[in-house]
C-alpha positions in Angstrom: -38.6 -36.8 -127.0 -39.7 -34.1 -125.1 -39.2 -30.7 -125.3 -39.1 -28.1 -122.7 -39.6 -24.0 -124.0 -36.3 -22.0 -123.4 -38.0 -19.5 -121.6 -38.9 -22.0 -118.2 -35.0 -23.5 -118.8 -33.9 -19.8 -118.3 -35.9 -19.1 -115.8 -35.1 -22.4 -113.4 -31.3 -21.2 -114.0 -32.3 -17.4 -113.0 -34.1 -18.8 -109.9 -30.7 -21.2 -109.0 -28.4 -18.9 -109.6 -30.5 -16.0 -107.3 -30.7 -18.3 -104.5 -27.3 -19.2 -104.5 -26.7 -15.5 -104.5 -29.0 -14.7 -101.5 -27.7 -17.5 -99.6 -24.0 -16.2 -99.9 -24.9 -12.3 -99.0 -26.9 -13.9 -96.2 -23.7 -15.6 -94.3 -22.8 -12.4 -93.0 -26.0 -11.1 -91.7 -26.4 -14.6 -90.5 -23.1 -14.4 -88.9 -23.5 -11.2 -87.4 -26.6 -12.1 -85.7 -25.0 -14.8 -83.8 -22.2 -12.8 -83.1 -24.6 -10.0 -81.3 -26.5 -13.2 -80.0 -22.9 -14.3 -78.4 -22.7 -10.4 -77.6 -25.9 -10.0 -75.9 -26.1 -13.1 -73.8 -22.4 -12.9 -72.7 -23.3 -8.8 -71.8 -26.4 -10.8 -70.0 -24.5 -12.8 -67.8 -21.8 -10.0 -67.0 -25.0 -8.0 -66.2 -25.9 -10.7 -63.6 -22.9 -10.7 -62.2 -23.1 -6.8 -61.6 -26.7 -7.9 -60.4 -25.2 -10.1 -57.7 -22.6 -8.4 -56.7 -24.5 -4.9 -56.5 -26.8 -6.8 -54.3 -23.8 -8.4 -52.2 -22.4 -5.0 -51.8 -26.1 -3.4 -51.0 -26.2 -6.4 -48.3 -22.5 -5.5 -47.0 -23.5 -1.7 -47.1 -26.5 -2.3 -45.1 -24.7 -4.4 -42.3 -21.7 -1.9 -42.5 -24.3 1.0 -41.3 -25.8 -0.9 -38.6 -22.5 -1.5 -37.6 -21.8 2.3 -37.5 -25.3 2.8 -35.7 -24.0 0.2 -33.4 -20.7 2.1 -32.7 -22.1 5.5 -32.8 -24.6 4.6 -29.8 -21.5 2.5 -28.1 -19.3 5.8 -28.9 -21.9 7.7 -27.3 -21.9 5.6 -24.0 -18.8 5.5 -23.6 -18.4 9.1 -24.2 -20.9 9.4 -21.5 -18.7 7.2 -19.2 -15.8 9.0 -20.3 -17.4 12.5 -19.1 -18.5 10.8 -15.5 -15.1 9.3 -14.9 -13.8 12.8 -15.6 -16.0 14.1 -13.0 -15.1 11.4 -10.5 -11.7 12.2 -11.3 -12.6 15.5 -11.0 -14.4 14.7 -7.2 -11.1 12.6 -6.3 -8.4 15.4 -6.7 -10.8 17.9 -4.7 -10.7 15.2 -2.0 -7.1 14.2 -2.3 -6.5 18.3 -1.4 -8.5 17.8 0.9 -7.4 14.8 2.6 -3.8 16.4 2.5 -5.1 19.5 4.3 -6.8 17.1 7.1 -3.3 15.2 7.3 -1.8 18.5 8.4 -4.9 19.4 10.8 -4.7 15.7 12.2 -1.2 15.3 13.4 -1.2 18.2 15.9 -4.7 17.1 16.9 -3.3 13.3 17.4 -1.0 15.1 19.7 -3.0 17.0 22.0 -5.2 13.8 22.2 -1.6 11.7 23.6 -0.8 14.6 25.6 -4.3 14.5 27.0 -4.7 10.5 27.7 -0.7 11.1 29.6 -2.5 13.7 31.8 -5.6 11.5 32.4 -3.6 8.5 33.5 -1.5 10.2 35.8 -4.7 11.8 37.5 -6.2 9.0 37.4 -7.1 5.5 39.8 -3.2 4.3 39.5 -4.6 0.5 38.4 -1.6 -1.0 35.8 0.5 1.7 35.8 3.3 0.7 33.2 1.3 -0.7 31.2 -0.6 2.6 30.4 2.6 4.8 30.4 3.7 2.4 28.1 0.7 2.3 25.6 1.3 6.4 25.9 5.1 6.1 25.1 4.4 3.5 22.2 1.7 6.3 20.7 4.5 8.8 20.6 6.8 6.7 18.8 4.5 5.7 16.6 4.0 9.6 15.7 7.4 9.7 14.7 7.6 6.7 12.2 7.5 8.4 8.4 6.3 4.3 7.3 3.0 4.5 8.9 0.2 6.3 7.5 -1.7 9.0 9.0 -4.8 6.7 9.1 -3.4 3.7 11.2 -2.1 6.2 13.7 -5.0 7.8 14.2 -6.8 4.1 14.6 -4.0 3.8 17.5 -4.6 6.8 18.5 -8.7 5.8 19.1 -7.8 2.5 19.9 -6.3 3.7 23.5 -8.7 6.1 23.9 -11.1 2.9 23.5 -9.0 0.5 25.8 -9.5 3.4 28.6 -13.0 3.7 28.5 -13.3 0.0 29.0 -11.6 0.3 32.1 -14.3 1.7 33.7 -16.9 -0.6 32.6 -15.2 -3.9 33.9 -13.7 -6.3 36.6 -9.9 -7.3 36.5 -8.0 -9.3 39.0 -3.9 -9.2 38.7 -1.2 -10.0 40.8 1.8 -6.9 41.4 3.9 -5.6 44.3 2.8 -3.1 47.0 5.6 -0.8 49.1 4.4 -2.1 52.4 6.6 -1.0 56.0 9.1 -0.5 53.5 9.5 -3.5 52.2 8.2 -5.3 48.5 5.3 -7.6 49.0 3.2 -9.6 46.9 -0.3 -8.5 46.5 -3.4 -9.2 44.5 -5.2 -6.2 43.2 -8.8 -5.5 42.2 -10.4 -3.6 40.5 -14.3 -2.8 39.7 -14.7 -0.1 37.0 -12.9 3.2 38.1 -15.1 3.2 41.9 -13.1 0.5 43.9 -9.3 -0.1 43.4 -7.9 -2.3 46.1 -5.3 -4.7 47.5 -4.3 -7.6 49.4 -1.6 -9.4 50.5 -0.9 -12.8 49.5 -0.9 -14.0 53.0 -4.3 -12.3 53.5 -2.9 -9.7 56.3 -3.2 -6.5 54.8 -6.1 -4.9 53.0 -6.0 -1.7 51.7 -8.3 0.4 49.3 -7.6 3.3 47.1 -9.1 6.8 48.0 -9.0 8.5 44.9 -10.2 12.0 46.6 -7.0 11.9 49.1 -5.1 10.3 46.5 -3.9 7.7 48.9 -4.0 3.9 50.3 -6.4 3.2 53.4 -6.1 0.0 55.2 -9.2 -1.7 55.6 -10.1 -3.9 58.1 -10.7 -7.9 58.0 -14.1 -8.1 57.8 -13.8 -6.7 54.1 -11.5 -9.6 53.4 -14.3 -12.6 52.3 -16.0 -10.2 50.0 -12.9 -9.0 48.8 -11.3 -12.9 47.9 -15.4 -13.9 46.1 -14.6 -10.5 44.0 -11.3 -11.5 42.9 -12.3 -15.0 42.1 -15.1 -13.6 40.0 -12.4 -11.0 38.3 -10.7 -14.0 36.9 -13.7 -15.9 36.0 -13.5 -18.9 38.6 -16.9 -17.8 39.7 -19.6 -16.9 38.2 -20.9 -13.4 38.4 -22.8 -11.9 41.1 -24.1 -9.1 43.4 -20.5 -7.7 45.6 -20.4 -6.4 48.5 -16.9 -4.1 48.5 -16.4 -0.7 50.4 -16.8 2.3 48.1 -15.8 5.8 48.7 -18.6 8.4 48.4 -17.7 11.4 46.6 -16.3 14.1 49.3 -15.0 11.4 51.6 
């Protein structure tokens, strides 16, 4: 049999019954450390998700102010569009008041320029008379008509003022009627620029050219005739052009 001394015995049982004793007061500590553990990681991981979504919203800012940038410059542009449509605007009324003072300068202007082609006609060779009165008559009317603007009657207007000039810079050839011993005939007349307005009848037995200085017909006599016919085939383009030999009346005859 062996024997152990009381002393160790009570010191194994002291030892046991400490341990035991520091194990139990440790649970809590033990159990508060995970609990901060828990604590800290899940504060780490909201953290990161601050992290990530600050950095989003420093990415978001960023683009968001070169957006502004973008739009302020845009802004400014347009501003400065704005500002030169304003002073086109600005250019357009000024001409608007003008064009409506020109509209009231141009209408008695458009008159004087009718009444002044009327008096010209009438003084002048007598080639297609109607036909001019009429173009004259037409221009009057046309004054008149409130559904026409100002522009397109002052195109007319030119337009006629055109159509005369070319008179005297061209050839015509066209068939009419001559007074002749008192009695209508048939005639073809010719005409060469504003110098040499003539006539003959159809059965080639009267010639006659117009003095513009007596203001009269003078008969002519047959020997004028085959130049005469070669002109007014040329006139209307049967023959080709060339050199004419037509009486002319000087200036003072």
């Amino acid at each position: 049999m062996r024997f152990v001394p009381l002393s160790i015995l009570l010191c194994g049982v002291l030892l046991s019954s400490t341990s035991v004793a520091q194990q139990s007061s440790l649970e809590p500590v033990v159990e508060a450390a995970e609990q901060i553990n828990s604590s800290a990681r899940s504060s780490q991981l909201t953290i990161d998700t601050i992290a990530e979504t600050t950095q989003e919203r420093l990415q978001q800012y960023k683009q968001i102010m070169r957006q502004i940038d973008g739009l302020q410059v845009y802004t400014e542009q347009l501003s400065r569009q704005i500002q030169n449509q304003e002073a086109e605007a600005d250019a357009l009324n000024a001409s608007i008041d003008e064009v409506s003072v020109v509209e009231r300068q141009i209408t008695p202007l458009m008159l004087r320029m009718i009444d002044s082609l009327a008096k010209f006609i009438e003084l002048d060779v007598p080639f297609l008379p109607e036909e001019r009165q009429q173009r004259v008559s037409q221009l009057r009317d046309l004054l008149e008509r409130a559904n026409v603007d100002v522009s397109e009657k002052f195109r007319r207007v030119m337009e006629a003022y055109q159509i005369e000039a070319e008179y005297g810079r061209n050839i015509e050839a066209y068939n009419g009627e001559m007074l002749i011993d008192n009695a209508l005939q048939q005639v073809e007349f010719l005409r060469v620029g504003r110098s040499v307005f003539l006539y003959k009848t159809r059965d080639d037995s009267r010639l006659a050219i117009w003095n513009q200085q007596q203001g009269s017909w003078e008969e002519l006599g047959t020997e004028h005739l085959i130049h005469v016919k070669e002109a007014i085939r040329i006139a209307r383009k049967q023959l080709a052009p060339d050199l004419l030999m037509l009486p002319v009346f000087a200036a003072g005859e």
